[in-house]
C-alpha positions in Angstrom: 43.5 42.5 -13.5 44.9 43.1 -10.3 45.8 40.1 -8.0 42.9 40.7 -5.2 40.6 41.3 -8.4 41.3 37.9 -9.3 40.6 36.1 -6.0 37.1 37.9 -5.5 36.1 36.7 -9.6 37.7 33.3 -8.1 35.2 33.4 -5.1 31.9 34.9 -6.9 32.7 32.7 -9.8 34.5 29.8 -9.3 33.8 28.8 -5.5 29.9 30.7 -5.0 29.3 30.5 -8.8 30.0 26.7 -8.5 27.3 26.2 -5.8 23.8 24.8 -6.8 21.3 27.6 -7.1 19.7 25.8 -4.9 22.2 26.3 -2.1 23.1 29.9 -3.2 19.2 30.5 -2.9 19.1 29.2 0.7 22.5 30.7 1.9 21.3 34.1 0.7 17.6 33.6 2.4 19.5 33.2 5.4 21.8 36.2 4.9 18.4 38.4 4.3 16.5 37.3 7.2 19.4 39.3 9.3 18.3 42.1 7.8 14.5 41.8 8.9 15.0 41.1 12.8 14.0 44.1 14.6 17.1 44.2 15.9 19.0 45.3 12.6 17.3 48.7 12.6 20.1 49.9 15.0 22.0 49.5 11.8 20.5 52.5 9.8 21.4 55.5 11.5 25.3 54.9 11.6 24.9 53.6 8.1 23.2 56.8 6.7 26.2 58.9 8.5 28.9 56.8 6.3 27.1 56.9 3.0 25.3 60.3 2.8 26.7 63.8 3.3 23.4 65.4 3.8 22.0 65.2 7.4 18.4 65.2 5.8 19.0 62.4 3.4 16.4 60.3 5.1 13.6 63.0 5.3 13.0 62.3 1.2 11.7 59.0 2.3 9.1 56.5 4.3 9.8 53.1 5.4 8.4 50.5 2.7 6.4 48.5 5.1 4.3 52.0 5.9 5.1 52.2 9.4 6.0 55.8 11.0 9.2 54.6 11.7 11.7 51.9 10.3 10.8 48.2 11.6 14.5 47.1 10.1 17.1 47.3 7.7 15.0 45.6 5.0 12.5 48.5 5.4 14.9 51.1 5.1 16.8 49.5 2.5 13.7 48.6 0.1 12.3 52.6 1.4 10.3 54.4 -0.7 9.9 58.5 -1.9 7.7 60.6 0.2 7.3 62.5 -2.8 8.3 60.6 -6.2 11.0 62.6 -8.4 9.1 64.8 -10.7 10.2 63.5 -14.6 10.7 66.0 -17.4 11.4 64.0 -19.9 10.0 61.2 -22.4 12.9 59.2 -21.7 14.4 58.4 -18.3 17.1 56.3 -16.3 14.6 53.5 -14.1 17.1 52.9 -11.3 19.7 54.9 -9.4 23.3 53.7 -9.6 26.5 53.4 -11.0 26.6 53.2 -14.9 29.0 50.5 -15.7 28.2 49.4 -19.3 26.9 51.7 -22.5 26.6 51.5 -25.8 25.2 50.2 -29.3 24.1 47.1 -29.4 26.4 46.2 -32.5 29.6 47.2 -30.2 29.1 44.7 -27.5 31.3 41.5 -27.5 30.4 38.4 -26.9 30.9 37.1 -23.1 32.3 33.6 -21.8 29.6 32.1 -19.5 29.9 28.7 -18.2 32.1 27.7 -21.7 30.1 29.3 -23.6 29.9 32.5 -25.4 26.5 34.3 -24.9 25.5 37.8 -26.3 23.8 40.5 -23.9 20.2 39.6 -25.9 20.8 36.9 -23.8 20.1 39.3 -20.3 16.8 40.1 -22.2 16.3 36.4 -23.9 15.4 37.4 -26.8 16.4 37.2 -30.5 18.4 39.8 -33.1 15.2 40.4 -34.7 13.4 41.5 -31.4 16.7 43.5 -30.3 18.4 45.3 -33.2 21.9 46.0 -33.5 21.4 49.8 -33.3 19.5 49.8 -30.3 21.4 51.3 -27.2 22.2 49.2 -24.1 22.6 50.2 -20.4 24.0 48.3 -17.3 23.3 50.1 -14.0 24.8 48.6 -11.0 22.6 49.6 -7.8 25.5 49.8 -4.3 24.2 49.2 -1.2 23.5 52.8 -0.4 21.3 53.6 -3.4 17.4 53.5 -3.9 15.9 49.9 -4.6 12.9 50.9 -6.8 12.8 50.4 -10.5 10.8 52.4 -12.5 9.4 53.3 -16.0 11.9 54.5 -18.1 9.4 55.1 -20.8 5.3 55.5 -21.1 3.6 52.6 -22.6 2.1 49.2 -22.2 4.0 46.2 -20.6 3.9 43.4 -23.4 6.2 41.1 -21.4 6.9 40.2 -17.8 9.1 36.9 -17.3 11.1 35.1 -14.6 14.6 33.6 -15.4 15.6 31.4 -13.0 19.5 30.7 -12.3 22.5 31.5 -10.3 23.5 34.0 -7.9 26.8 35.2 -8.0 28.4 38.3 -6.6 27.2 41.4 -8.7 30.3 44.2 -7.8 31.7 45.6 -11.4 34.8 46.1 -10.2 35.3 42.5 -9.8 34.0 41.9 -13.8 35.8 45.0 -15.2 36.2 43.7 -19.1 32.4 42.2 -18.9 30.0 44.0 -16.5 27.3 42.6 -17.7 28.2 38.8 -16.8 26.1 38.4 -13.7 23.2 39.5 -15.8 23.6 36.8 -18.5 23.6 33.6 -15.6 21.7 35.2 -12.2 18.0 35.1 -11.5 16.4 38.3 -13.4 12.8 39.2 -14.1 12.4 41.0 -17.6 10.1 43.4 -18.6 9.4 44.5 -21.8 7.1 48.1 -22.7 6.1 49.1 -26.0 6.1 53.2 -26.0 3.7 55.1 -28.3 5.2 54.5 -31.4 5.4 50.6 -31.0 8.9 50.3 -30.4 9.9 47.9 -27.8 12.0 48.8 -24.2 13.4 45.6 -22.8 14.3 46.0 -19.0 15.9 43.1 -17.2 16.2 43.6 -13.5 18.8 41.2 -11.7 19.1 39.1 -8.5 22.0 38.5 -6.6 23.3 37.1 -3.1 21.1 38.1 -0.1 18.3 39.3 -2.8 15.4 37.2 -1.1 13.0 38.9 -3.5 12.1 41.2 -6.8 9.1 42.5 -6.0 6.1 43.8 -8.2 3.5 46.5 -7.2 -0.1 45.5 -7.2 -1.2 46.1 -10.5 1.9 46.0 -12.7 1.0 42.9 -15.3 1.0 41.9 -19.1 -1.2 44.5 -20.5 -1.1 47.4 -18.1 -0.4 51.2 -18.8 2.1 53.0 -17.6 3.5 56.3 -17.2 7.2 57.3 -17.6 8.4 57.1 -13.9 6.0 54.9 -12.6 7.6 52.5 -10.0 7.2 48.7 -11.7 9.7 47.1 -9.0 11.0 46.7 -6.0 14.7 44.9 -4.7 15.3 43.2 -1.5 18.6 43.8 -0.7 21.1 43.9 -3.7 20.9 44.5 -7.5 21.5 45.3 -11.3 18.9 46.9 -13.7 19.7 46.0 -17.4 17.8 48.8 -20.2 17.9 48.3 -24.0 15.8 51.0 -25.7 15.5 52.7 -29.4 16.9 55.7 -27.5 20.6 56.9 -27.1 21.7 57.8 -24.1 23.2 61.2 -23.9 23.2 62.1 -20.4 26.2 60.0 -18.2 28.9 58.1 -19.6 30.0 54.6 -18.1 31.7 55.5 -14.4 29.1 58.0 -13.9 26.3 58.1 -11.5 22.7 58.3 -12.7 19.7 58.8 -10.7 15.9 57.7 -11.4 13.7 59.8 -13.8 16.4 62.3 -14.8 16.9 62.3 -19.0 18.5 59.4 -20.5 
């Protein structure tokens, strides 16, 4: 680990980490309220010059808040499809990002948080018997720059939605290169599990970080509903991971790679 990789964990962890939710909660409120002055939409178009190549990059989208125009930064940055990507397969990535963890379940190491040693079921908080060892695991980190929807990565019924409260501390992988998944196992993360067709359980764990002021569910998704492979079940405000476990191995990126919402897991 690198020397500035070391004082950025030191700050996230240590120094922000050490802070009462309480006042990370509040610091970050005021961080995101920024981003919804009116003002802050000046922000966007030299924004979308440094991040994307493609001059039309924006014309794939509408503002979240349903106005004919962006209102702020938060509208843009929590924007939805014009048209939503068309999914070809049973099985699909539920957020666009950067892969930085993959595997079995069996293969994954136990992490150090807070003195103790937790295992990923943790992200999910569930049990070995709910989460089997040969079950496959998937950390996507979401940049700045990337969609902030979460959708379905399988059809089926939600069995589960559920709130964890707890910290917020910096989620950049580069800063937790030998355990990715850390932020997922202490921040604030609502889970979701689906059962597909065939009764096997998909747990989903979607995480908060600094300046997220809110995950957000459409009207409609609850304990009990249906839904279709694809089907947008939340939304980020500012900031994010998306944590997948699922009976299915996933065969199309490797960790470092880039993987984008509703193409084949």
């Amino acid at each position: 680990m690198d020397l500035l990789t070391s004082f950025y964990r030191f700050l996230s962890i240590d120094v922000w980490g050490g802070l009462p939710a309480v006042f990370q909660r509040e610091i970050s409120r005021l961080y995101t309220s920024i981003y919804s002055t009116s003002w802050s939409r000046l922000i966007i178009e030299p924004y979308c010059r440094h991040h994307y190549t493609d001059p039309d990059y924006l014309k794939q989208f509408k503002p979240a808040s349903g106005a004919s125009t962006y209102q702020n930064f938060q509208d843009f940055f929590s924007r939805e499809f014009v048209e939503p990507p068309k999914v070809e397969t049973k099985y699909a990535w539920p957020a666009e990002g950067l892969l930085c963890e993959a595997g079995q379940v069996a293969d994954f190491d136990l992490v150090k948080v807070k003195g103790e040693h937790r295992h990923l079921r943790a992200i999910f908080n569930v049990t070995e018997n709910q989460l089997p060892d040969d079950y496959y695991y998937a950390n996507i980190f979401l940049h700045n720059n990337n969609y902030h929807r979460i959708h379905a990565p399988v059809s089926g019924s939600i069995q589960k939605i559920e709130v964890i409260k707890g910290d917020l501390v910096l989620l950049r992988p580069w800063i937790y290169k030998h355990d990715p998944s850390l932020p997922a196992l202490r921040n604030e993360r609502v889970n979701i599990e689906i059962a597909d067709e065939w009764g096997r359980t998909w747990f989903l764990s979607i995480v908060g970080g600094p300046a997220v002021g809110t995950i957000k569910l459409p009207q409609g998704i609850a304990e009990g509903c249906q839904i279709d492979v694809g089907e947008e079940i939340a939304t980020f405000l500012l900031g994010s991971t998306c944590c997948m476990a699922g009976p299915e191995p996933i065969v199309s990126a490797e960790v470092g790679d880039q993987v984008k919402v509703g193409e084949l897991l």
